[in-house]
C-alpha positions in Angstrom: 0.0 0.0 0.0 2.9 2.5 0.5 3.9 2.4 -2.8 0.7 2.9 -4.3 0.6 6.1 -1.6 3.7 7.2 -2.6 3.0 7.3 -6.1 0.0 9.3 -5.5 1.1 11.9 -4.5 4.1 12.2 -6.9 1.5 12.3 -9.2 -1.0 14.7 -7.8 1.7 17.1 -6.6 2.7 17.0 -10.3 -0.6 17.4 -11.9 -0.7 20.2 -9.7 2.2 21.8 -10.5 1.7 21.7 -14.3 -1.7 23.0 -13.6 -0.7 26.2 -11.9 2.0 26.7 -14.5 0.1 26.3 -17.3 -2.0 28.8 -16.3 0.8 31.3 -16.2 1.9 30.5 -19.2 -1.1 30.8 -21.1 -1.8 33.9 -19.2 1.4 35.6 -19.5 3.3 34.1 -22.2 1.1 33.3 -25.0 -1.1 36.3 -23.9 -4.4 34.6 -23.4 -7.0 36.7 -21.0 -7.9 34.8 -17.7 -11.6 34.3 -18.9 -10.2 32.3 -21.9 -8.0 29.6 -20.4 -10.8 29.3 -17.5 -12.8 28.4 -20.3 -10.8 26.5 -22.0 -9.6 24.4 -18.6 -13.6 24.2 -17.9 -13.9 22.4 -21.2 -11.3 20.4 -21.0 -12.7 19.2 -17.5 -16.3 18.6 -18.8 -14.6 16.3 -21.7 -12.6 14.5 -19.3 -15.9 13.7 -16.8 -17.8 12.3 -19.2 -14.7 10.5 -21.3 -14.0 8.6 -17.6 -17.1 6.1 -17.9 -15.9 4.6 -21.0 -12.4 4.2 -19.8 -13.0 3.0 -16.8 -15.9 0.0 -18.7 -11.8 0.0 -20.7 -10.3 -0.6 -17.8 -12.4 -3.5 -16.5 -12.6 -5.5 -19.6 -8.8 -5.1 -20.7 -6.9 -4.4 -17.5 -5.2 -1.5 -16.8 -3.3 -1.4 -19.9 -6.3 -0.9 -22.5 -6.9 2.6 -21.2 -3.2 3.7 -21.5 -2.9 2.5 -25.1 -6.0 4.8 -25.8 -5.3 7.6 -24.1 -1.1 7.9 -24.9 -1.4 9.1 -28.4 -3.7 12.0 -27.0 -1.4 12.9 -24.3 1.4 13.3 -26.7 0.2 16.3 -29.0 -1.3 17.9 -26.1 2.1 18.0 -24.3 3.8 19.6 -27.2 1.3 22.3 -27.8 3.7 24.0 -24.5 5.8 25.1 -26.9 7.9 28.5 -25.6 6.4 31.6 -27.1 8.3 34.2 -28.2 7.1 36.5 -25.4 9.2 37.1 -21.9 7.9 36.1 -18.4 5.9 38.9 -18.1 4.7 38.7 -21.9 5.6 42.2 -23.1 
């Protein structure tokens, strides 16, 4: 059980990490307005509701594996997409 703890909150104190960063980065770098990544992170978050049903039904045919086949080639192109702008910290 302690690994399984362990790895838990690598991973949430990385998810939450890249969260809060991308936020500053879309905000001050690439020079979107706060309204627009809210809405973009609020869509985003619906997809990803309504997307864990069918992985998870995934998931209990197929093991865990099944789901991470799927779901890798998205992860991918949305990871590049945090290319650096051209803009500085402050994005002026």
């Amino acid at each position: 059980m302690r690994p399984m703890a362990l790895a838990t909150l690598v991973n949430t104190t990385g998810n939450g990490i890249f969260f809060t960063l991308s936020a500053l980065y879309f905000t001050r770098i690439v020079g979107f307005s706060v309204v627009e990544v809210g809405t973009g992170l609020s869509i985003a978050a619906s997809v990803a509701i309504f997307a864990r049903v069918p992985i998870g039904h995934l998931a209990d045919r197929r093991g865990p594996r099944g789901p991470r086949e799927v779901m890798s080639p998205w992860r991918r192109p949305s990871g590049l997409s945090h290319r650096p702008g051209s803009g500085t910290v402050t994005g002026r």
